[in-house]
Structures are given as C-alpha cells and as structure tokens.
C-alpha positions in Angstrom: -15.4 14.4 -26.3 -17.4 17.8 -25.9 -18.4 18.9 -29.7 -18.1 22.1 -30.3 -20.5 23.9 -32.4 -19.2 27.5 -34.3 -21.3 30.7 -32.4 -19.4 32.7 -35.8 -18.3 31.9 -38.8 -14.6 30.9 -39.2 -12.7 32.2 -42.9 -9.6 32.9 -43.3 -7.6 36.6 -43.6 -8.2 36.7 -47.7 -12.2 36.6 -46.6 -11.8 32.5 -47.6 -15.0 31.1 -45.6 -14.2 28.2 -44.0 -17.0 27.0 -42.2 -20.4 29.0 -41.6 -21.9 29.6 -37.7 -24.0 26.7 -36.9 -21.1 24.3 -37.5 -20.7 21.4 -35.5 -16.6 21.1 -35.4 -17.2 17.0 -35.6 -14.5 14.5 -37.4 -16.6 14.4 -40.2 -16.6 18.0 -40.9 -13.1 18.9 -40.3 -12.6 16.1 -43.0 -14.6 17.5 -45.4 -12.9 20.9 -45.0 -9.3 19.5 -45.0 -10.4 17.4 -48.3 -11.5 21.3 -49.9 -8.0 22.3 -49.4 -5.8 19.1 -50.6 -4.7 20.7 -53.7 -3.4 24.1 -52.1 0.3 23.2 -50.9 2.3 26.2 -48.9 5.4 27.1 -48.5 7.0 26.6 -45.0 9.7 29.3 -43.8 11.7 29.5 -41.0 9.6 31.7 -38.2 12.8 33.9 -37.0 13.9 34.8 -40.7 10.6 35.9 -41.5 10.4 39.9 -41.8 11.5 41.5 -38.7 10.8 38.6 -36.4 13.8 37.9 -34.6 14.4 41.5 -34.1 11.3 42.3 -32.3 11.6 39.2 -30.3 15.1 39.8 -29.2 14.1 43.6 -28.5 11.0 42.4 -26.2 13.2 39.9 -24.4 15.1 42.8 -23.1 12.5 44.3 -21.3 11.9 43.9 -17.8 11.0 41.4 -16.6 11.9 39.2 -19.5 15.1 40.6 -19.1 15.7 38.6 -15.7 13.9 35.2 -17.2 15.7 35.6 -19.6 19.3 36.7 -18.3 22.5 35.0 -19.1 23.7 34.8 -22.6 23.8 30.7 -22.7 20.0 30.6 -22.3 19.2 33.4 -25.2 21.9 31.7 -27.5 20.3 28.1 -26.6 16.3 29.7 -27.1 17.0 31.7 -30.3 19.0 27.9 -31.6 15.6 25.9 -31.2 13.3 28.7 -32.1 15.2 29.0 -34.8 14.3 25.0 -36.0 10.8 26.4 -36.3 9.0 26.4 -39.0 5.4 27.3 -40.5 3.5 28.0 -43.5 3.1 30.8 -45.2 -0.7 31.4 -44.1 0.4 31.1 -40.7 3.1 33.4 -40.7 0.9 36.2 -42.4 -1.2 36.2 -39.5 1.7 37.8 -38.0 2.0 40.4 -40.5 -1.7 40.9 -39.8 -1.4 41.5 -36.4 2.0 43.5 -35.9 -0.2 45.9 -38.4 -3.2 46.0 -37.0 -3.2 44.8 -33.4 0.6 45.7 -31.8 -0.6 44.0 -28.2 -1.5 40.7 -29.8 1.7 40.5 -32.1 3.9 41.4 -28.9 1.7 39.0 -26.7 2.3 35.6 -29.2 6.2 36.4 -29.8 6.6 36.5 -26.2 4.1 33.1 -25.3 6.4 31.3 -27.9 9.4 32.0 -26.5 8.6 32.1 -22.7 6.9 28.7 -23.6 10.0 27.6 -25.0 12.3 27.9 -21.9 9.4 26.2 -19.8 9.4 23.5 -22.3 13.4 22.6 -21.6 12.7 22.7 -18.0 9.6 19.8 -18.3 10.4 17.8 -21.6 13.5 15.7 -21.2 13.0 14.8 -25.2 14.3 17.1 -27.8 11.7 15.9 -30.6 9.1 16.8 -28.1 10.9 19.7 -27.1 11.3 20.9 -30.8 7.5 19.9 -31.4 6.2 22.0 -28.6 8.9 25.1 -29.0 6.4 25.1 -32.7 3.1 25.6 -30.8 3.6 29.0 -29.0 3.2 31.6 -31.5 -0.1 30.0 -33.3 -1.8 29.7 -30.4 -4.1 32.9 -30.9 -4.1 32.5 -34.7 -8.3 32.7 -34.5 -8.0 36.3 -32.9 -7.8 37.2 -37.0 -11.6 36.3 -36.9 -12.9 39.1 -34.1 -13.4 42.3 -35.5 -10.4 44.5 -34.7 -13.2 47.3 -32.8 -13.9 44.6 -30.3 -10.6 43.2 -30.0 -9.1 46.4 -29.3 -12.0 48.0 -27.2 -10.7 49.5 -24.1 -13.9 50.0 -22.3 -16.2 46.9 -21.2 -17.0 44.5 -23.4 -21.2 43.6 -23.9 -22.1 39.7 -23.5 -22.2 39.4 -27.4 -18.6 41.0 -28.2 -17.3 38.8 -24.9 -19.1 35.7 -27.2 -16.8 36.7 -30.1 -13.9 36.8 -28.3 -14.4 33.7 -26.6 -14.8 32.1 -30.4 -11.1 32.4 -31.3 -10.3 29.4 -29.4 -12.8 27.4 -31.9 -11.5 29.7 -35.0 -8.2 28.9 -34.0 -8.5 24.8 -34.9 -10.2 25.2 -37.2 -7.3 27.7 -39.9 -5.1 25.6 -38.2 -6.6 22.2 -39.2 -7.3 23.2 -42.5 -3.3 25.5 -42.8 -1.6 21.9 -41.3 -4.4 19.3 -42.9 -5.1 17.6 -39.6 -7.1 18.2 -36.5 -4.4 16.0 -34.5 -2.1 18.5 -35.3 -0.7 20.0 -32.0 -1.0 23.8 -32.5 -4.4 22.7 -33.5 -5.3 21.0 -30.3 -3.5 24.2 -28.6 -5.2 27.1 -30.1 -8.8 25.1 -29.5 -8.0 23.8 -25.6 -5.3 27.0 -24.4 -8.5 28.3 -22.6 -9.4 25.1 -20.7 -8.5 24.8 -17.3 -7.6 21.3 -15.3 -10.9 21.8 -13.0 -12.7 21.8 -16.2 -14.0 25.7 -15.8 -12.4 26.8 -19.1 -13.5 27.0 -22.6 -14.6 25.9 -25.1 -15.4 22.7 -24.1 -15.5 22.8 -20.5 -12.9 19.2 -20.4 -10.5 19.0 -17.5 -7.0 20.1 -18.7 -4.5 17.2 -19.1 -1.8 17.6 -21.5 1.0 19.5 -20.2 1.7 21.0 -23.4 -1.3 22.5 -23.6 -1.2 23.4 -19.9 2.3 24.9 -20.6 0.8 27.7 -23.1 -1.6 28.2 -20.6 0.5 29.8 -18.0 2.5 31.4 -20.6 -0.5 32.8 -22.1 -1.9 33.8 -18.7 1.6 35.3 -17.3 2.1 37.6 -20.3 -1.4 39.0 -21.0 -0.9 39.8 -17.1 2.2 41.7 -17.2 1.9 43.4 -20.8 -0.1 46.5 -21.6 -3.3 46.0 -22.9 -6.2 48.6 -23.7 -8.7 47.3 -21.2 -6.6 48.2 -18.0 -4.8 51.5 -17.1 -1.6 49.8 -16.6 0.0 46.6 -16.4 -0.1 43.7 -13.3 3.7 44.4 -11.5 5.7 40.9 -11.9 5.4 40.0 -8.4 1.4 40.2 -8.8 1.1 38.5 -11.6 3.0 35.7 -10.4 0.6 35.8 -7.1 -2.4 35.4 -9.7 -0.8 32.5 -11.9 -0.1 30.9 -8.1 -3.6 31.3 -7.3 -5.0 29.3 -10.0 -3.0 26.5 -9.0 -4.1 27.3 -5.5 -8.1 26.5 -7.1 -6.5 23.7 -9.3 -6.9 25.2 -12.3 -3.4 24.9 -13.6 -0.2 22.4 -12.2 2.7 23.4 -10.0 5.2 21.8 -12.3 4.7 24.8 -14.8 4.5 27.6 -11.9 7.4 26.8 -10.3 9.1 26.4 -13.6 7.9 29.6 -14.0 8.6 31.2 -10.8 12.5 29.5 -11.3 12.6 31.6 -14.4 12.1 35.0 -12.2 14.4 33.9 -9.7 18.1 35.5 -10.3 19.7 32.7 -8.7 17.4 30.6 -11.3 17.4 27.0 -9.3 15.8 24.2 -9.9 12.2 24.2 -10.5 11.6 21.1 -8.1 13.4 23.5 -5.6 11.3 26.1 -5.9 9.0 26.5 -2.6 6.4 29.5 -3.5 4.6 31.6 -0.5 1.6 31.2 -0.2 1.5 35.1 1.4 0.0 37.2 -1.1 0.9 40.9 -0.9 0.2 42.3 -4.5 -2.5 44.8 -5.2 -4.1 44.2 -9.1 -3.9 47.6 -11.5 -7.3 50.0 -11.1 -9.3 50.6 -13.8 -9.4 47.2 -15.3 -12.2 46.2 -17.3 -10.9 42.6 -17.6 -13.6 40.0 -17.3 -16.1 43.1 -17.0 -19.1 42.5 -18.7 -21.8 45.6 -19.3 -24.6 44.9 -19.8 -27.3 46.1 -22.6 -30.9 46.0 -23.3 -30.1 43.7 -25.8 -29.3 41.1 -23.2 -31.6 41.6 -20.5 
C-alpha cells in the first residue's frame, strides 16, 4: 500500500488539530489518533431530518437534468426511503452546516453525489446491506474540503501550484476526520473520501493505486458527472448534459473509470430508462466544453519557477 504522508495539517472545524504536516497516515498513527478520541462519543442523527436537508435535496432533484434521472415518482419515493436509513454523527453533519454557509457549490455538489450515488448503487448492488452501506458514503465524501481555506476553494480565477497542492489534500484530510469522527480507518466513507480521486489506470490521487472497488468507483462518476454539470466559480458556465456525459464516456474510453457505472449512468438520462446492460453509448462525440474554464489551469508564479 502507497503511504501517504500529510503536505497540510489536518484539524477539525472547532480548530481541533488532528495531525500536523509531515504526517505519515500509517496504521500506527491513525491508531494513535483514534485512541486520543475514545472517550468522545457523538450523537448519530438521521441525515434527511437534519435542518433543511431534505428540502434542499428534493428542491435540487428537480432541476434539470436531475429532473429526468430522477423522473417518476416510484424512484424519488424509493431514494428518499433508503436515504432516509442514513445516519451520521453529529461532527459529520456540521460539516454540512459549514458548507451550505460558507461554500453553496460544495453543499449543493455532496447532496446531489449522495443521492445520484444512491440510484447507481440499486442498479449494481443486488444486496440491500451493501446497498444501505454505500447509500451512507455519498455525502462525506468531500468532508476534507473543510481543511482548504475558503479564498482558494472558492477562487474563480487560476489556481497557483501551491493552492492546486491544498486542494489536492482534501482527499488525505478527508480519512483522516473521518477515521478519527467513525474510530476506524476500515471504515467505508473513510476509504471513500481518501481513494474518490484515484482512477483504475492508477493516474489519480493521492496514492496513485489502480482503482478497484466499485464503491469507490461509483462516487467517482457521481462526483465527476456533477462537478461537470453544476456551476462552479472557475468556469463561465456549466458542461450541457450531453457533454458531460461525452467526458465521463471518455474516461472509460482511457480506462480510467468502468462501463458498468457509465452506462448505469447514461440509463439514468435516458427517458425510456432501460437497462443498464442495454445501454450501447456512441462513441461520436459532438459536445463543445464551456469557454473560460480555468479547470485544471495551473498559473504559474515566481514562487514556483
């Protein structure tokens, strides 16, 4: 296993440090900091009946093109039932609070991932614990985001090789509040927040591993799909549906993510909604990305030449 050693320090949204930069995220040390927090026990709540949760997620399901994934009222009623099961810790669920405040995009962006996410999962997971285990994962997947500085996250001009390092260390950030939140690095939405940025080629971060578990690989193309088709400030305007869907199909073009999930995906988008296995996807691609995106843009400084 790739060890992963902490570019920034890691604390938690009080200003609790948890581990300094210079950290080496190995068994040993995630041990040590889940043994610092035995004594703290938190509340778990149900996700949907915390503050205005359900509300804003029903309200963004009804945009387009959520409103087509997600049309007929069987497959809301049947969602909102097993998102509903979910539950998570109090710590967890202020992050939330944290971000609807302070960072709309991001809020929007992990409401959406956990319940797109949650759909794919009933397509791909004939068992209903694991279905009820992976439904938990989606919206704590971007938990470490609370560790960049809002000026960087939010920038809307490009980002310089040190702020694109700080973003890059929420993956890291992310397991390690939510090892020490769930007490245990095994914990899924752990392994999710730290490997959502891997790719199955092995060209992802933070570890560089070749993507295998398909509920990882699940918030993947979630992740990917809705940072593509929602506003954000680095771009003028969002990727139209059909183009983000070209994108997503390209990176299982390069092998980067599995058809299984893309054509569970592109079922979803589909008003006749078949099958996933009966999905056939053109390879034609006829989309035309949004102009002034800075996306992936790094400027550079004197700092870093």
């Amino acid at each position: 296993m790739n060890v992963i050693r902490l570019s920034y320090p890691v604390q938690t949204l009080d200003n609790r440090p948890l581990l300094p930069a210079g950290a080496v995220l190995s068994t040993e040390t995630l041990k040590e900091l889940i043994f610092s927090n035995k004594a703290r026990s938190f509340q778990a709540y149900p996700l949907l009946e915390y503050s205005e949760v359900k509300h804003d997620l029903l309200h963004l399901i009804s945009k387009p093109p959520y409103d087509i994934i997600f049309s007929g009222r069987d497959k809301i009623a049947e969602v909102m039932s097993m998102l509903g099961k979910v539950h998570l810790v109090s710590p967890i669920l202020q992050f939330l609070d944290y971000f609807k405040r302070s960072d709309y995009h991001t809020y929007c962006h992990v409401l959406m991932v956990f319940a797109l996410s949650a759909l794919i999962n009933r397509d791909l997971l004939v068992d209903y614990r694991e279905w009820l285990t992976a439904a938990s994962i989606g919206p704590t997947h971007d938990i470490g985001k609370t560790c960049i500085p809002l000026h960087i996250l939010k920038k809307d001009t490009p980002l310089t090789r040190a702020e694109r390092s700080i973003i890059d260390h929420h993956a890291a950030a992310g397991y390690v509040l939510l090892s020490y939140f769930q007490k245990d690095p095994k914990d899924l939405s752990a392994i999710v927040a730290r490997d959502h940025h891997e790719r199955k080629d092995g060209s992802g971060m933070p570890r560089c591993i070749k993507l295998t578990d398909r509920m990882v690989e699940i918030i993947v193309v979630c992740d990917v799909y809705d940072a593509l088709i929602s506003p954000r400030p680095y771009r003028a305007a969002p990727y139209d549906n059909r183009v983000a869907i070209e994108e997503i199909t390209k990176m299982a073009e390069m092998n980067k993510i599995g058809w299984e999930v893309v054509r569970s995906l592109v079922a979803h988008n589909r008003k006749a909604k078949p099958k996933p296995s009966e999905v056939k996807i053109s390879g034609e691609k006829r989309g035309i990305a949004p102009s002034l995106n800075c996306h992936g843009v790094v400027e550079e400084t004197d700092s870093d030449s």
